[in-house]
N, C-alpha and C positions, 0 to 999 in steps of 0.2 A: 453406518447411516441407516438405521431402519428405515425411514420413513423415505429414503429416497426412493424415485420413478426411473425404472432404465429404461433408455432411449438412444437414438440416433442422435449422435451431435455430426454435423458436416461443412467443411470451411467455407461457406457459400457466402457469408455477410458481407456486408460492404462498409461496416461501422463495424468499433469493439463492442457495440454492445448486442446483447443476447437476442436472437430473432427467433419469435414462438410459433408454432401453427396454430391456427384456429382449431381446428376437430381433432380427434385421435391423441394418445400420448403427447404429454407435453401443455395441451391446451389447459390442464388441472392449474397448470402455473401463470396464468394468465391473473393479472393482476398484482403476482410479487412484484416489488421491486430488486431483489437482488437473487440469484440463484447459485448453489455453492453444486460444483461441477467437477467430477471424478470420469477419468477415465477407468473403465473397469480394468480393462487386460496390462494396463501403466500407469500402477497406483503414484508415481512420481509427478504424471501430469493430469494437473488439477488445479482449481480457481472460484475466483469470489468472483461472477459478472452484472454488469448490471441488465435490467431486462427493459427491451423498446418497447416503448408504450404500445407499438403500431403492430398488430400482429397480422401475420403471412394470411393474407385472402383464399380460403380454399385449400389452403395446405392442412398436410395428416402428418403424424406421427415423425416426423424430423427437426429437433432444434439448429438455427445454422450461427454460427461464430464466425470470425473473421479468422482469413487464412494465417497460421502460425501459434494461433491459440491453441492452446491442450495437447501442440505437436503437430497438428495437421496442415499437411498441403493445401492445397485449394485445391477445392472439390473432393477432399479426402471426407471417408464419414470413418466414424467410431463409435463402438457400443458406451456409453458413459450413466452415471448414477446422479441423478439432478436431485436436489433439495432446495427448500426456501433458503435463507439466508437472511444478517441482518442488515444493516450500512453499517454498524462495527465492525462486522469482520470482513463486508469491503476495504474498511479503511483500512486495517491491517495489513490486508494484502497487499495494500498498494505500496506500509512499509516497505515491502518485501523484495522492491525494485529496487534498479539502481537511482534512480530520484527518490526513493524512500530513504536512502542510506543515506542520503546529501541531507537531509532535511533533517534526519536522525542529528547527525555531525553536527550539521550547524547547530542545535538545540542543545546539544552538549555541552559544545563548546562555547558557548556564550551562557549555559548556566554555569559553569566552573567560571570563567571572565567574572560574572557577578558575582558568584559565592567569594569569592577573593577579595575585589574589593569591597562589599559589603563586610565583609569579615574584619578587613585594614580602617576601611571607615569605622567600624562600631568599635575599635579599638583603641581609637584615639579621646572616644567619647569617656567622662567622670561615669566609675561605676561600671563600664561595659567591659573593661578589661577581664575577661576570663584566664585566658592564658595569657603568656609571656614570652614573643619570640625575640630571640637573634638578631642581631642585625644583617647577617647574613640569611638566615632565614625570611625574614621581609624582604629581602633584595631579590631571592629567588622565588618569592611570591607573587610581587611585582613583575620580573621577567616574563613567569608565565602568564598572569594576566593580560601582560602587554602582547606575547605570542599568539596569544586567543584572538584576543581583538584582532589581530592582522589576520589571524586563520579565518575567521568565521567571514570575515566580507568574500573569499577568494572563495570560498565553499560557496555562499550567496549565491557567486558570480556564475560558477560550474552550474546551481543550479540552473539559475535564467537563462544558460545557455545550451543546457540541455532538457528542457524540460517542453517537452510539445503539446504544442500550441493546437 
């Protein structure tokens, strides 16, 4: 990351998103919307966040995160490497949860559901027939498409149930 700014990160927020200072390091970032955040000494923990519009009154040189970001306790600080960021690789990041994986699944599994029977529909149609399956082969086609269907509502359901509000 050339272009990143090392600074103070410290778990002081009271929201997941990113609290800037007005003066001193840090303040160059005032008007990003998203900031991509490296702790230096634990290159493991690191993050895509988004930035509060509202920045810290009179505060210098300390960015503050909500406690358990980047690893930290409350009220822990750590030396970390800030850069701008885009909302894509927000978005990314947020795959990278366990509501990303649910949301991953469900999109899966309901384009395989489709690719199936769109595949059985366009095969019954004059002219679309490309291949030539089995009858057992369609049966097992059918099954799976049918398993999808039941899977993806119960994935659905894990999301809306874990997904905070």
């Amino acid at each position: 990351m050339p272009d990143a700014t090392p600074i103070i990160a410290r778990a002081a927020a009271s929201t997941a998103e990113v609290s800037l200072p007005q003066h001193g390091r840090g303040s160059e970032c005032i008007g990003t919307k998203y900031l991509r955040i490296h702790r230096r000494h634990d290159p493991g923990q690191k993050g895509v966040f988004v930035v509060s519009s509202a920045v810290r009154e009179g505060a210098t040189d300390e960015i503050h995160v909500l406690a358990g970001q980047l690893g930290l306790g409350h009220n822990e600080g750590s030396e970390v490497l800030v850069s701008p960021a885009t909302v894509w690789a927000y978005r990314r990041t947020q795959l990278a949860t366990p509501n990303g994986a649910l949301v991953l699944a469900v999109l899966c599994v309901a384009l395989l559901a489709a690719w199936i029977d769109g595949t059985l529909a366009l095969g019954k149609l004059p002219g679309w027939a490309w291949m030539h399956f089995e009858t057992s082969t369609l049966d097992a086609m059918a099954a799976v498409s049918m398993t999808c269907k039941l899977v993806s509502p119960i994935l659905a359901f894990l999301l809306a149930l874990w997904f905070k509000k």
